[in-house]
N, C-alpha and C positions, 0 to 999 in steps of 0.2 A: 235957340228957339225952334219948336218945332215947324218945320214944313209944311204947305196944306200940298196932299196927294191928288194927282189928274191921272186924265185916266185918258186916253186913244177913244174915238170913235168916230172913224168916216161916215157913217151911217147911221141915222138917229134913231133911236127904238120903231117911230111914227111909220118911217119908211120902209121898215123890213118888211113886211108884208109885199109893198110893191115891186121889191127884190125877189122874195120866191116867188114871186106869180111869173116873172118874167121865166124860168124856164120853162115850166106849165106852158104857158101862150106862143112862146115859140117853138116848142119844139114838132107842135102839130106842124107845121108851116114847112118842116126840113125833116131830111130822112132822120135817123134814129138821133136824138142829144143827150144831154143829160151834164150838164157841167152847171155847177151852183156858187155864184159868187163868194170867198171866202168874205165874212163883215170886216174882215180889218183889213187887207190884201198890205200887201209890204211894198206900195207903191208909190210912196213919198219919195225915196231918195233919185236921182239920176244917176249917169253911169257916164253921161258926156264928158268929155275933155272939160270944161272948165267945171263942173260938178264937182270932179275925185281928184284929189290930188294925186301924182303920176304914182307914187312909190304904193299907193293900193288902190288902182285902178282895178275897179270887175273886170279881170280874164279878160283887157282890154287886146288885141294883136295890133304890132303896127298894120297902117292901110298895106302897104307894100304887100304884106306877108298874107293875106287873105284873098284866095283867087276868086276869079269873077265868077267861077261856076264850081260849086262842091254838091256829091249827089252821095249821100250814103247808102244807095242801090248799086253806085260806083266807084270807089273812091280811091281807085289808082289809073280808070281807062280799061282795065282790061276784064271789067264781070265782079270783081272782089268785094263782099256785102258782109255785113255781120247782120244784118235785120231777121228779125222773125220773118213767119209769112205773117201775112197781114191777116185780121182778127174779125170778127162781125160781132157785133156787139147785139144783133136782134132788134127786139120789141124797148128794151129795158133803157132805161135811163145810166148809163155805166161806162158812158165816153172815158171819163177823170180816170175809169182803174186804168181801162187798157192805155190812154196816154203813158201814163207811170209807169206801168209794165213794161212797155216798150225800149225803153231806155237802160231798166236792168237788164233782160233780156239779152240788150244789146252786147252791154259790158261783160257780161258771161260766156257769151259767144266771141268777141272779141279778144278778150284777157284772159280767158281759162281755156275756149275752144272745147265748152261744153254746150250742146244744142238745146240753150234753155227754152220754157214753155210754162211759165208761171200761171197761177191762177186767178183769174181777175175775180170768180167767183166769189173767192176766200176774202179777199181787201171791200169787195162788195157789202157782204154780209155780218162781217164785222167790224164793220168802221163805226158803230154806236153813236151817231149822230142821230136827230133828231127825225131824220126822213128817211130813213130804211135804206132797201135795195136799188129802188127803181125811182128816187127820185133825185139823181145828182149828185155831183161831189164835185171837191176842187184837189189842188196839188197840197195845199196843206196840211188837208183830213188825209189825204195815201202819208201823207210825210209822221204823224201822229201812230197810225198804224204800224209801218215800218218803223217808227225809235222805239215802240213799245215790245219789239222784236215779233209780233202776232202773225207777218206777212212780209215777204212773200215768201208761197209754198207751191211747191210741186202742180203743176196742173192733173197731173193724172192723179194725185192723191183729192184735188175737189174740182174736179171739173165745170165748167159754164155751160149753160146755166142751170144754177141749180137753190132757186129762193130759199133762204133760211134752214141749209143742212148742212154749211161750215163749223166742223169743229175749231178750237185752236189750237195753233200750235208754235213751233218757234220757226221762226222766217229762217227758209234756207241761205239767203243773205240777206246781210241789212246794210243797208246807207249807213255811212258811219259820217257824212259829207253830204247834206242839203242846201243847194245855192240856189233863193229868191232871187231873180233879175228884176229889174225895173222895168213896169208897165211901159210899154212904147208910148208913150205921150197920151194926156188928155185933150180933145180936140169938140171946142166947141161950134165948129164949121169945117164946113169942107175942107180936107187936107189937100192943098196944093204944092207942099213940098215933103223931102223926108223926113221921117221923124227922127229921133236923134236914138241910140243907141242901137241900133240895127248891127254895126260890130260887134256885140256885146251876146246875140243870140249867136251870130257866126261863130262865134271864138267859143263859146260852149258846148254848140254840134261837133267842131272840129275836136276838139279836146274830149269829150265826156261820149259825146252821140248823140241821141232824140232829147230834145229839149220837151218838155212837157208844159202844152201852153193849150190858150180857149182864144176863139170867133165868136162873131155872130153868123148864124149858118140860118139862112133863107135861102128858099127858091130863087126867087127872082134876081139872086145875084151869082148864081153860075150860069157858066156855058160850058157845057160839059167839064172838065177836069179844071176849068180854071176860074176862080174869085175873087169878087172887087167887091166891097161894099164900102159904098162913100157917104155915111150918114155920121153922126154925131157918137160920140161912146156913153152917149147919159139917157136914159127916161125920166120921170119925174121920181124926184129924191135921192138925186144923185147916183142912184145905180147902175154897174154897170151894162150895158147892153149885149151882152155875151148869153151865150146856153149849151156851147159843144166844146171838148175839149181832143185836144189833136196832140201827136207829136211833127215839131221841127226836123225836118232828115235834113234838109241842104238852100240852097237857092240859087238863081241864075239872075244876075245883073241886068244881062241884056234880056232878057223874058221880054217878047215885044209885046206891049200895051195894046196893040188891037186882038189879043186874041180873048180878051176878056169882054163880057155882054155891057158894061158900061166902061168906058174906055178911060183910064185912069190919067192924071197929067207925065209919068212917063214909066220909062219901062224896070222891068225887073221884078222878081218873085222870090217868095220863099217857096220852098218842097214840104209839105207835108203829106203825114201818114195820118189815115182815116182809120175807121173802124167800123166801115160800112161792106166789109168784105170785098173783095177782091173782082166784082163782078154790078156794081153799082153803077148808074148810068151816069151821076153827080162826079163821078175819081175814073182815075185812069189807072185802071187796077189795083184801085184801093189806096192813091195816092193824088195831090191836088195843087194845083200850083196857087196862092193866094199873094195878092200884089202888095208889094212896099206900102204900098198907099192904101193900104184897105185900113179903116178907124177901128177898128176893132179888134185885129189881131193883137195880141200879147199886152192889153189893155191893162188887166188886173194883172201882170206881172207873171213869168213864163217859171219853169224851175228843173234843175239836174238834180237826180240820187246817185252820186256818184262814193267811189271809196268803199267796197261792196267789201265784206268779210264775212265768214260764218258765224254762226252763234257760237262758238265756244270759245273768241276771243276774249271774252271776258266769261267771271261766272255767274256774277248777279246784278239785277241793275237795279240801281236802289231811285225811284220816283215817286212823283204826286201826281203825274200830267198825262194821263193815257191819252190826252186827247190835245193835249199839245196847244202852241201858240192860239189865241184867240183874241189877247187884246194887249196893249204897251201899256205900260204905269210907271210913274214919273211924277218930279218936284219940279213946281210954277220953274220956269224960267232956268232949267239946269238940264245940260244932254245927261250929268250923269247921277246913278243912285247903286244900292248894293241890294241883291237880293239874299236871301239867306234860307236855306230846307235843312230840317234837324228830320235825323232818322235814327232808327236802331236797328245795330249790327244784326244780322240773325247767324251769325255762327263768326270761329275766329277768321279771317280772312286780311285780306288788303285791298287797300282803297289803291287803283290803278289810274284813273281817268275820269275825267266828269265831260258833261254835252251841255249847252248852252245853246241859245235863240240868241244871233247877232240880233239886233233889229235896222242895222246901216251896214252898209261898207266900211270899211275902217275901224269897223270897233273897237275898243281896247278894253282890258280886263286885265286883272288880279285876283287869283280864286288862293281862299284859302280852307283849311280844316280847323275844326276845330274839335277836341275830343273832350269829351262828356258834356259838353255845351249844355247851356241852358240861359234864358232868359232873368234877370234877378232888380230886383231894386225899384224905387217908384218911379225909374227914367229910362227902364228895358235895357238895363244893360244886358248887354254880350258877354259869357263867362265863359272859363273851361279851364280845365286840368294845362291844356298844352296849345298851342295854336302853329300849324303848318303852313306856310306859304308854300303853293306849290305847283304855280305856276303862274305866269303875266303871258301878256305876248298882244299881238293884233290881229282882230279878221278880214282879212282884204275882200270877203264877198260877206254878204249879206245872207243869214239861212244859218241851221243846226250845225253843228261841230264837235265831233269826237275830239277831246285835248288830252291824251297822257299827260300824266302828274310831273312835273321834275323829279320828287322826291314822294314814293310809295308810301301811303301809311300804313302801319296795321292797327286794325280794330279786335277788338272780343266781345264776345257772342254778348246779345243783351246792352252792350255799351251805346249809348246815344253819342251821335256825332252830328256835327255840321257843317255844310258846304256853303261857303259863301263868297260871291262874287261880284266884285266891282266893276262897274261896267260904263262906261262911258261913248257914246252913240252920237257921233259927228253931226249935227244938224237937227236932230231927233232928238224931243223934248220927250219920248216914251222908251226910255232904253231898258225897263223887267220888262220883257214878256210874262203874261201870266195865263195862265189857265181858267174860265171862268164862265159860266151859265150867258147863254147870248138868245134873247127869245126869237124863238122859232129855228133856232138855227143847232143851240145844245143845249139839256136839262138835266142833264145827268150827274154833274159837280156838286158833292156833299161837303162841301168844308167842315175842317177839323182844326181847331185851336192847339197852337203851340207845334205846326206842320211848317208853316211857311211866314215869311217877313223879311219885311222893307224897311229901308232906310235910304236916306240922304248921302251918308259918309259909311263906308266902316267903322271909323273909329267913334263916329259922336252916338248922344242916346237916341233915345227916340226909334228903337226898333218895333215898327209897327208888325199884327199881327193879321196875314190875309185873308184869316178867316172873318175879320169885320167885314170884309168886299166879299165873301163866298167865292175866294180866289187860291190859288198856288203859283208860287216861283216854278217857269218853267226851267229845270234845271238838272241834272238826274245824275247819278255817282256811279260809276263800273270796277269791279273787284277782279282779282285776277284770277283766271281762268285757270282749274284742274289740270288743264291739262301742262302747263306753265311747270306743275309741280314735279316734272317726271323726266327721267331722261333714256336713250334711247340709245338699247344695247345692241342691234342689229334688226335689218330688214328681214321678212318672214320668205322662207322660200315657195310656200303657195300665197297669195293675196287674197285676203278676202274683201267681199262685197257687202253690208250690211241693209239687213232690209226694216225700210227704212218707211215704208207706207201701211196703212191697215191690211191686213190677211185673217181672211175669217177661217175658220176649223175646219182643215183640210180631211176629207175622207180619204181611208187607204192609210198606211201607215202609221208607224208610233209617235203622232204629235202630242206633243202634252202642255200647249200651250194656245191660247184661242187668239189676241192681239200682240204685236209690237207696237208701240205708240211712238212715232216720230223721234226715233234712236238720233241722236248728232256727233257721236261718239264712239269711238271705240280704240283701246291700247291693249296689245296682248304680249306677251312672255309666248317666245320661240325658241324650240328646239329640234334637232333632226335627230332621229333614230333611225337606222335602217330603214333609210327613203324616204321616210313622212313627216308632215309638221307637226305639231303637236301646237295649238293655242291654246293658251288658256287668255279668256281676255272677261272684261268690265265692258258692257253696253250700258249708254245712257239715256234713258226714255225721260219724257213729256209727258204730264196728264195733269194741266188743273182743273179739272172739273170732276177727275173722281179719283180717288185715296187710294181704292181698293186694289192692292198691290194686285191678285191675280189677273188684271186688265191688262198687266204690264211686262206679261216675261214674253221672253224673246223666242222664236218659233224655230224650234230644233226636230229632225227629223232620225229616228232612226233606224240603221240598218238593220241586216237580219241578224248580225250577231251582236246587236246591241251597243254600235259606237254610233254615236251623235256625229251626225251629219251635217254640214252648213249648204240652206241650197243657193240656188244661185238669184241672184241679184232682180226682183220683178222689172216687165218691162219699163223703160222710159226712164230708168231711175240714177242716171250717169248722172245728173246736179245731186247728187244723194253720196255720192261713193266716198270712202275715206282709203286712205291707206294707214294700212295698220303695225303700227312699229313697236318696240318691242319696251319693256319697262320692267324695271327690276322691286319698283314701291307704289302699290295701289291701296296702300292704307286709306289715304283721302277719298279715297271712293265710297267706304263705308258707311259716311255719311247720309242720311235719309232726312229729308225735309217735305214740307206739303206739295210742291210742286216738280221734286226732283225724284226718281228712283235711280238706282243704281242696281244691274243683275249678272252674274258672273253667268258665261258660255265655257266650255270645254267644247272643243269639239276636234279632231281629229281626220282630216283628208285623206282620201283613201285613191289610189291608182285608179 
């Protein structure tokens, strides 16, 4: 018998309104904010010891193992910092990017010990939500951006501030790894003691770095660098009472309680980073201690992008959800249901990995393929030529997840396939995430019949179609990456540098090329003759929004006796550089699709 389908909603249509007004009305009140509550925030589940059962506790640390005082400005005693400088965000509503930014950032300087400097600009301007640039965002619209691979990008390729002149392009790295923390408690009166998973942010900073969370930021509850606010986390209609978003760097246990303007019942802080520049009267050079007890902090639930890799790990991502998680759908009285996205192949390729929306801790799943899929019969069945299982497993945090396949499919150009995943949500009567129109908040979602579908079971009928709801499975399929396909016959005795940002037509010399558009690529064939290298290599450029192949060749310079010249690297562009090795088969490269070119460089180094 079929199922009647529910749907998530903390926030009733009535109330939205009273929702975006709140960062409107606050934010006059406090220096610059802009953080806008997500309508569904993923802050049902806890994270406390009797919540999670032990074997998938959220990045729980024992107490032991977490010292009373962690400062990511220092975190060995002796100066040692991976942080950015700290950011000014202006006039603009655009707290939420640099939050987010913050923490990649981090990890790039940290793990590669490259001095990143991302764009908050670019995540600003294209995040296609409903309210533009300058009026707010959360961790889950950066998190949408980033799986759509759009962000993040080079800051000196689009600098802040700069309203509505973001091109796109592909994120020099992406979260392959988004972990939703649980909202620090809802608190209808004053908090007189701690709130339960305060572990659960520590063991994030320490592990990942800036945790990306939202306050309520008022005047009248700083004194100078340090914050308490002891009010309730609700206005009327439930919303929450937030409007700036920060990152988490550390906290100090003992932070004594009188150094704040209203004096909390005991001591201890977190460290956060502002975005009020480095020279604000509210931070202590652009940094703020905010107390265990304040009602507000990490309310609608904090979040790490962690697991960063280039775009060329994979080579295409087959989606429905540019805009990502928006609302949970679920059968009456069952944590679990399947969702299912039918696509077609756009060339021969392999199915490597899919990404999925836990919506709990502990989720569990079974994704499977299915090739030539399609819907048939008066009870929706599920058909197909062949069906892969290909992969189960659990997510012990809550948040999006890169899954490599167990077992690789291949598809052919034009062949429909489909991803389908079982998914079962500990406690959580909403385990699809879906993608879906939320007023005032997104309008941009066109549903398409025979795209996306729900069910109960995998195996039973009843496969609903979520174009009835003007919805999508948020769920997205990754193919393997060109570069996968090639192997590597020796390192180049000169290295090159690929430029990798806009260059307009240089005067003086023999250019004959006016753009490179955001190359992420590059494999060449090496040989030495008498002292020189000789490359010949494939660059791969980026341009959806225009065709026109001459937009897109790569800026070669040359000498006076007419050998092509590679120049050097523009500034700022070390998050940009590849190392170029060497490859004996770039057939695959020939390949030309709407969003993809491919252009062959000779060029030849010269003493």
């Amino acid at each position: 018998m079929k199922q009647t389908l529910i749907r998530s909603s903390l926030f009733k249509c009535a109330f939205v309104v009273s929702l975006l007004l709140v960062v409107e009305t606050f934010a006059s009140d406090a220096p610059q904010a802009g953080y806008r509550p997500h309508p569904n925030p993923l802050t049902h589940f806890t994270n406390t010891l009797s919540g999670v059962s032990s074997d998938v506790r959220m990045m729980r640390a024992a107490a032991t193992s977490l010292p009373a005082k962690y400062d990511l400005r220092d975190i060995d005693g002796t100066g040692t910092s991976y942080l950015s400088p700290v950011r000014d965000q202006g006039k603009y509503g655009t707290c939420w990017t640099f939050a987010a930014m913050a923490g990649i950032e981090y990890q790039m300087r940290r793990d590669e010990g490259v001095d990143a400097d991302l764009s908050e600009n670019n995540l600003a301007n294209l995040n296609g939500y409903d309210f533009g640039y300058t009026r707010g965002g959360n961790n889950e619209m950066a998190s949408a951006v980033f799986l759509r691979e759009e962000a993040p990008v080079s800051e000196a390729l689009d600098p802040y501030p700069n309203i509505g002149k973001s091109r796109r392009e592909r994120g020099v790295r992406i979260p392959r790894k988004i972990v939703f923390l649980s909202g620090l408690g809802y608190l209808d009166e004053v908090q007189t003691s701690l709130r339960p998973d305060l572990d659960s942010i520590k063991s994030a900073v320490m592990k990942y770095g800036p945790v990306s969370s939202a306050f309520y930021s008022h005047k009248d509850y700083y004194d100078g660098a340090s914050y308490f606010y002891n009010g309730t986390n609700y206005v009327a209609g439930g919303a929450f009472l937030l409007n700036h978003a920060i990152a988490i760097v550390g906290w100090e246990d003992n932070y004594d309680k009188s150094n704040f303007k209203i004096t909390p019942p005991g001591n201890g802080a977190f460290i956060i980073r502002n975005s009020w520049g480095e020279d604000s009267s509210s931070t202590d050079k652009g940094y703020n201690y905010i107390s265990y007890y304040d009602t507000s902090l990490g309310a609608s639930g904090s979040a790490v992008f962690a697991s960063l890799s280039k775009g060329t790990d994979y080579a295409h991502v087959y989606q429905h959800d540019p805009y990502g998680y928006i609302m949970g759908y679920g059968y009456k009285q069952s944590t679990a249901a399947v969702g299912a996205n039918f696509f077609k192949a756009k060339a021969d390729e392999t199915l490597v990995a899919f990404g999925f929306y836990a919506l709990s801790p502990g989720t569990t799943y079974k994704a499977y393929i299915v090739k030539n899929a399609e819907i048939t019969g008066n009870y929706s069945k599920l058909s197909g030529t062949k069906t892969f299982s290909v992969k189960s497993g659990t997510c012990a945090d809550a948040g999006y997840e890169v899954i490599p396949f167990d077992t690789e499919v291949s598809v052919f150009a034009g062949e429909t396939f489909a991803i389908c995943v079982e998914i079962n949500t500990p406690g959580n009567y909403y385990p699809i995430a879906v993608m879906v129109n939320y007023p005032g908040y997104l309008s941009k979602v066109v549903s398409q019949e025979g795209k996306s579908y729900i069910n109960s079971s995998y195996r039973t009928w009843y496969w609903e179609d979520l174009s009835v709801e003007g919805a999508y499975f948020c769920c997205k399929v990754y193919t393997k990456s060109e570069k996968d396909n090639y192997t590597t016959t020796s390192e180049p005795i000169v290295p090159f540098s690929w430029l990798d940002r806009y260059l307009s037509l240089q005067e003086g010399g023999n250019y004959f090329a006016d753009y490179f558009y955001g190359s992420y690529n590059a494999l060449a064939d090496h040989i030495s003759a008498n002292g020189y290298s000789v490359a010949q290599s494939y660059a791969r450029g980026l341009d959806p929004d225009n065709a026109n192949e001459t937009n897109l060749l790569a800026v070669i310079k040359m000498d006076k006796n007419g050998a092509p010249v590679i120049n050097a690297s523009p500034e700022n562009t070390t998050l940009w550089s590849y190392s170029v090795k060497g490859s004996n088969d770039l057939k695959s490269w020939h390949t030309r699709e709407a969003a993809d070119r491919f252009f062959k460089v000779v060029a030849t180094p010269h003493e």
